[in-house]
C-alpha positions in Angstrom: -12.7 -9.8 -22.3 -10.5 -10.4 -24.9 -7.2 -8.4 -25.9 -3.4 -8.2 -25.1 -2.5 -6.4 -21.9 0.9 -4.9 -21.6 2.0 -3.8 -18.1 5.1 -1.9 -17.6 6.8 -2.7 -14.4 6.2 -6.3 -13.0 6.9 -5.5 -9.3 4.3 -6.1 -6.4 1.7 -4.0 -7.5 2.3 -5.1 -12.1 2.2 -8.7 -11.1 -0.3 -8.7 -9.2 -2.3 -6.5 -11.7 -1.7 -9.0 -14.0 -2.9 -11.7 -12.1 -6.4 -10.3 -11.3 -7.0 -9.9 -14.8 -5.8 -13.2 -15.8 -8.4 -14.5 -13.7 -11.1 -12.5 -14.4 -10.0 -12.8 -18.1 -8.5 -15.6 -18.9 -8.8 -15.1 -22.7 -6.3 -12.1 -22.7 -2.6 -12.4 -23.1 -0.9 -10.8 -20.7 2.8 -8.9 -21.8 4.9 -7.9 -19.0 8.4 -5.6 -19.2 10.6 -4.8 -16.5 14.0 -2.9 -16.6 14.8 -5.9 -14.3 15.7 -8.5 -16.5 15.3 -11.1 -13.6 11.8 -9.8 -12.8 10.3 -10.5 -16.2 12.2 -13.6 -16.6 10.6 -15.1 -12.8 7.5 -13.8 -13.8 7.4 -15.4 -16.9 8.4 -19.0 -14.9 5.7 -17.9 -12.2 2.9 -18.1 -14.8 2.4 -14.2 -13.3 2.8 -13.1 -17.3 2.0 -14.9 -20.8 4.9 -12.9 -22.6 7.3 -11.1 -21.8 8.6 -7.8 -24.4 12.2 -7.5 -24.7 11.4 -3.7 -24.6 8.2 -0.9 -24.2 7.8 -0.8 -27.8 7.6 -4.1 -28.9 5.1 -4.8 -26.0 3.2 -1.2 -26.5 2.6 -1.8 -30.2 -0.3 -4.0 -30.2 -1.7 -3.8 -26.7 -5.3 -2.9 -25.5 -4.5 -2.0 -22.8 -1.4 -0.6 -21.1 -0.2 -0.3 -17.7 2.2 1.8 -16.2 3.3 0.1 -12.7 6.6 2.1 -11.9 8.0 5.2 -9.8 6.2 8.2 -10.4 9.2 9.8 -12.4 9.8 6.4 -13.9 6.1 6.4 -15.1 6.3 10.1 -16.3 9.5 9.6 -18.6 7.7 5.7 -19.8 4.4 8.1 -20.9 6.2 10.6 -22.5 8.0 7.7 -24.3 4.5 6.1 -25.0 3.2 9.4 -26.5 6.1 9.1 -29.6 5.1 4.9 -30.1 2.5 3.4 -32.8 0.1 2.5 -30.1 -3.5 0.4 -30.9 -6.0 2.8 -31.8 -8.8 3.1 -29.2 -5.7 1.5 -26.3 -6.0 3.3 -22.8 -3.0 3.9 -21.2 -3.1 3.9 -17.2 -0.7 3.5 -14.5 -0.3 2.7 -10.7 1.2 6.1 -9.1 0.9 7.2 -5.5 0.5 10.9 -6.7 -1.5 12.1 -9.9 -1.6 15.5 -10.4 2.0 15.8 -12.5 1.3 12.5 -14.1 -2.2 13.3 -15.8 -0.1 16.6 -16.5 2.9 14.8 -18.5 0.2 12.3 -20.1 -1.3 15.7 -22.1 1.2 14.2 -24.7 -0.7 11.2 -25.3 -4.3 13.2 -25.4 -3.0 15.5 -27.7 -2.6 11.8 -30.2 -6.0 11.3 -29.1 -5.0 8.3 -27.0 -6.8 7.8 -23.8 -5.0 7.9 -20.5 -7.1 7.5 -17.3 -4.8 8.1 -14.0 -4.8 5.0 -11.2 -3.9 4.0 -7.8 -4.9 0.7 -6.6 -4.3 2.0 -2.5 -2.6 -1.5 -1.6 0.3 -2.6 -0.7 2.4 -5.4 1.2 5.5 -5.6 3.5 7.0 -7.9 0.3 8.3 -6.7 -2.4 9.1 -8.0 -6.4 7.1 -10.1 -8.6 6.9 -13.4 -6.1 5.2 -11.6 -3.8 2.1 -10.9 -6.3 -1.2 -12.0 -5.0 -4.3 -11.7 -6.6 -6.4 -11.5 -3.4 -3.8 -7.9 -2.9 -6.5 -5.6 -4.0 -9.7 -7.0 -2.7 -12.2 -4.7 -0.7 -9.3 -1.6 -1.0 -9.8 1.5 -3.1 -8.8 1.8 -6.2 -8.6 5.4 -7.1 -9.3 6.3 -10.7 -8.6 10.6 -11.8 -10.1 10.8 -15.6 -9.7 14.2 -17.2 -13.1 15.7 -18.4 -12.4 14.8 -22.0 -12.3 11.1 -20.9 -15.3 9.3 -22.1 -17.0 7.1 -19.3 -17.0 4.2 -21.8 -13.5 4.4 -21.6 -13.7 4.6 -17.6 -16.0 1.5 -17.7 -13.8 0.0 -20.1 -10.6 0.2 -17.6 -13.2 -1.1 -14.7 -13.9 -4.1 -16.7 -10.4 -4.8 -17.4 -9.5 -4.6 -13.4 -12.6 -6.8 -12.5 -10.8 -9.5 -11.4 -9.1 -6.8 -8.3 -12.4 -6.7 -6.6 -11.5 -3.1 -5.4 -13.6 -0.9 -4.8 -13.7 2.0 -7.3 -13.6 5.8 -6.9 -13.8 8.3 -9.7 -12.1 11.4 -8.6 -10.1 14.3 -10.0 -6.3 14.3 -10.1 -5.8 17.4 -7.4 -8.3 15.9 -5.2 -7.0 12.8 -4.8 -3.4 14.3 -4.3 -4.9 16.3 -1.5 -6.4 13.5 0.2 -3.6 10.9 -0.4 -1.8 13.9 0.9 -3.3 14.0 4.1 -4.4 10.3 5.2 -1.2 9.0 3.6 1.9 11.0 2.7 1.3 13.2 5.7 1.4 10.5 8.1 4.6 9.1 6.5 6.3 12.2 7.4 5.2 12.4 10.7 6.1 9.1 11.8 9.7 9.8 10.5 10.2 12.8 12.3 9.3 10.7 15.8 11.8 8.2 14.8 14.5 10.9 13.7 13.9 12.7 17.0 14.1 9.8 18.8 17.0 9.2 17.7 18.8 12.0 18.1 17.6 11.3 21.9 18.7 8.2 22.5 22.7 9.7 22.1 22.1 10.6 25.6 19.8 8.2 26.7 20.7 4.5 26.4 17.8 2.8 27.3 15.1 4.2 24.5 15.9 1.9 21.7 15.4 -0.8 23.8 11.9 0.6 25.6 10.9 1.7 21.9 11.1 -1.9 20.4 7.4 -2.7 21.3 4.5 0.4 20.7 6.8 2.7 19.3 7.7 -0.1 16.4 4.2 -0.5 15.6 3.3 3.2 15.6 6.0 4.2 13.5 6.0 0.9 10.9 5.5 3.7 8.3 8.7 5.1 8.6 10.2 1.9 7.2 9.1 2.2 3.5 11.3 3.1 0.6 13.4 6.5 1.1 13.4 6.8 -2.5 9.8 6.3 -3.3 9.1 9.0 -0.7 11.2 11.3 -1.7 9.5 11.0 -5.1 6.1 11.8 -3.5 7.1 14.3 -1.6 8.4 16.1 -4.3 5.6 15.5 -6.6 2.7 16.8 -3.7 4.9 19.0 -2.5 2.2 22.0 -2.6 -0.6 19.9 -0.5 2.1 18.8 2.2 3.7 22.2 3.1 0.1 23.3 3.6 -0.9 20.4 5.4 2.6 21.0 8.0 1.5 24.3 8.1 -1.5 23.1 9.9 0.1 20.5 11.8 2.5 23.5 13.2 -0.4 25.5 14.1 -1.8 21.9 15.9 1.4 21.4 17.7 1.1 24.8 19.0 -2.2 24.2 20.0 -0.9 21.2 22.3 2.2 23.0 23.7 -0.2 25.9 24.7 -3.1 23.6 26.8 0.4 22.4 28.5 2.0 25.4 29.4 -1.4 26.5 30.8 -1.6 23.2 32.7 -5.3 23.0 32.1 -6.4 19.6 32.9 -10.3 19.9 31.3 -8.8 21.2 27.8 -5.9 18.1 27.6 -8.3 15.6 27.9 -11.2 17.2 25.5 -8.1 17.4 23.4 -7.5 13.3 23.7 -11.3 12.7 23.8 -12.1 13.9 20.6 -8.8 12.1 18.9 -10.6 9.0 20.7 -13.8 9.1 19.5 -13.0 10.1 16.2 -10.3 7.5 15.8 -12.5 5.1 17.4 -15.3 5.9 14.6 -13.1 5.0 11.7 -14.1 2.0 9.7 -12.5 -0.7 11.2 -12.9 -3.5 8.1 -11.9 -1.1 5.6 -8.7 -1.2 3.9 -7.3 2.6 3.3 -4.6 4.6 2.0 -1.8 3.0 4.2 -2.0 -0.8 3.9 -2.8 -2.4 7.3 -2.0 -5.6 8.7 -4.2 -7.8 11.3 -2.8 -8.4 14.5 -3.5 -11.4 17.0 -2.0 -11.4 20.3 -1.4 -14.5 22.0 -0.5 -15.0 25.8 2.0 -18.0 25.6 4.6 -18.9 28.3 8.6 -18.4 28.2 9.3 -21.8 27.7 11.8 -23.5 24.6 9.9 -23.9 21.6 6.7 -22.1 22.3 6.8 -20.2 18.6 7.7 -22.9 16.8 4.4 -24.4 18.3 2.3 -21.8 17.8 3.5 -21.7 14.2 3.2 -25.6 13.7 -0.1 -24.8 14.3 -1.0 -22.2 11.5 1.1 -24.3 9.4 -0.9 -27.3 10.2 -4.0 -25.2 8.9 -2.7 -23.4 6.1 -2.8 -20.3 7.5 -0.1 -17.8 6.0 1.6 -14.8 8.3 2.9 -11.8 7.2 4.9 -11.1 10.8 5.7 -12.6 14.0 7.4 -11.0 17.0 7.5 -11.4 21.0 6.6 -8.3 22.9 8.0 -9.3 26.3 9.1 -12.3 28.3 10.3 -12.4 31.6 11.2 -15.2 33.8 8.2 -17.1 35.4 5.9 -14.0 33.6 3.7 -14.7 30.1 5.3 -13.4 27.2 3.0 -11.5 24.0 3.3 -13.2 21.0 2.1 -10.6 18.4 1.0 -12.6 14.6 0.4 -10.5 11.8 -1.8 -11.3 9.0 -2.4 -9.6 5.6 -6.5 -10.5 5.8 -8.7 -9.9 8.8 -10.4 -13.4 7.6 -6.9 -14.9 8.4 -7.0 -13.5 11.7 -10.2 -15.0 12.5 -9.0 -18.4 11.2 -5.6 -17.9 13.3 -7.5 -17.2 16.5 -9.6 -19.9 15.7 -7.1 -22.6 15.7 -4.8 -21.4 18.5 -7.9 -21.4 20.8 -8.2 -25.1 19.5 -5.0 -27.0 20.0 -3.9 -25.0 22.8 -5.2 -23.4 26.4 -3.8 -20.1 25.4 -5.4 -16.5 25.8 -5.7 -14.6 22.5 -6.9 -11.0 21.3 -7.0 -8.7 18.6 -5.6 -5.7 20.1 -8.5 -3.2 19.8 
């Protein structure tokens, strides 16, 4: 395809939006604006953009497509703007947002111009942040969720599809309140939950010295969530606010559930409890890439000796093999330590495992 492409926000997700469709299109001009005068200036120098607006008009005014790639309230206030612009006829507007519901709500403006907006969420994400961080292998195999209103021709949804090509997601067409609801419950729910284990824990560990240092292994990994952005969250939280007090509300009435088989002590209803948590956890699609971003772990048995990391490392370095994380579970005197690798692909994995068990005699696993 042919056409200018003007995306709005040239963090993570933007830059790497504009390099998928760069690739897939390499005819297009790609326009890029951030309120980050830094960002649009590196991602100019990357290559990541062709152009970059010194403001949302200039680089609106022409464009085929536009993409919003900001904080939901950022993106509502940027549409609202759009809606009062001389945009392209036949343009479609989209964006990136986590929830969809208000946005498709505020983007009424732009329908009521006739212009098309079609609500997004590419469901993937990094541990990185910013422009250099952009990949365009981020999106491949995850879901890209796509909420059209009714009115929305599906030439216009095939359009978009076209244009995002080059993500190799995979594409669902849902509506706006339904994906809220299920976002709500596989991801924002989940977000809240793991930070209310780490706030209680630490309001435990006033009186109890020892748990930060027993948490640092499990606990870290179980809880990863609870290190995203406080302000991004906030912003979701507010904006599916409906979905998640219903969905607590249930979570209470689980809770309950669990505190009554234990005050009853009965040993047959605890473990039906855990057996069905099992089996349905275990039944999950395991190469899928979901709502919360995943990363592949590899677990290496190495020895506590000087320079064991930077061996193991030489090693993946050696065979170009990227990580995204690297930490040491334990090591003890005379006792094998864990050295837990994290990878952004499972195919990276593989290859990682691969070449450990190569150039050295030491024990590996995945973890599952």
């Amino acid at each position: 395809m042919e056409g200018r492409v003007f995306i709005i926000g040239l963090g993570l997700i933007g830059g790497s939006l504009a390099l998928c469709i760069k690739k897939e299109h390499p005819a297009s001009v790609i326009v890029g604006f951030d309120i980050n005068r830094e960002q649009s200036r590196l991602a100019k120098m990357l290559g990541v953009i062709d152009e970059a607006a010194e403001n949302i008009p200039v680089g609106a005014k022409d464009a085929d497509l536009i993409i919003v790639s900001a904080p939901v309230n950022d993106t509502k206030s940027i549409i609202r703007a759009l809606s009062g612009q001389p945009l392209k006829p036949g343009v479609i507007v989209t964006d990136t947002g986590s929830t969809k519901t208000t946005i498709v709500d505020t983007a009424s403006s732009l329908k009521e111009r006739g212009i098309t907006f079609i609500g997004g969420h590419p469901m993937a994400g990094s541990h990185k942040t910013g422009v250099s961080a952009a990949r365009d292998i981020l999106f491949e195999n995850a879901f890209y969720l796509l909420t059209p209103e009714e009115q929305v021709e599906s030439t216009k949804v095939e359009i978009l599809k076209d244009w995002l090509k080059g993500t190799k997601a995979k594409f669902l067409t849902i509506t706006a309140e339904n994906h809220d609801y299920l976002t709500g419950i596989v991801s924002h729910f989940p977000h809240i939950i793991a930070a209310s284990i780490v706030r209680q824990t630490e309001k435990l560990s006033g009186s109890e010295s020892l748990i930060p240092r027993l948490a640092a292994g499990g606990f870290r990994d179980i809880t990863r969530i609870a290190s995203s952005s406080p302000q991004m969250w906030k912003d979701i939280l507010l904006h599916n606010r409906k979905n998640l007090i219903s969905l607590l509300d249930q979570w209470s009435e689980e809770m309950q559930g669990v505190k009554a088989m234990l005050e009853s002590g009965n040993a047959e209803d605890i473990y039906e409890y855990f057996q069905q948590a099992k089996q349905f956890r275990d039944e999950l699609p395991s190469k899928e890439k979901g709502a919360i971003p995943a990363f592949y772990d590899l677990y290496v048995d190495i020895p506590d000796v000087p320079g064991i990391i930077s061996e193991v490392t030489g090693y993946l370095a050696q065979e170009n093999i990227s990580i995204v994380n690297i930490r040491i579970l334990e090591t003890r005197e005379d006792i094998n330590g864990v050295l837990v690798i994290s990878f952004q692909t499972e195919q990276d994995r593989q290859r990682a495992e691969k070449c450990i068990l190569t150039y050295t005699s030491y024990s590996t696993s995945n973890g599952s």
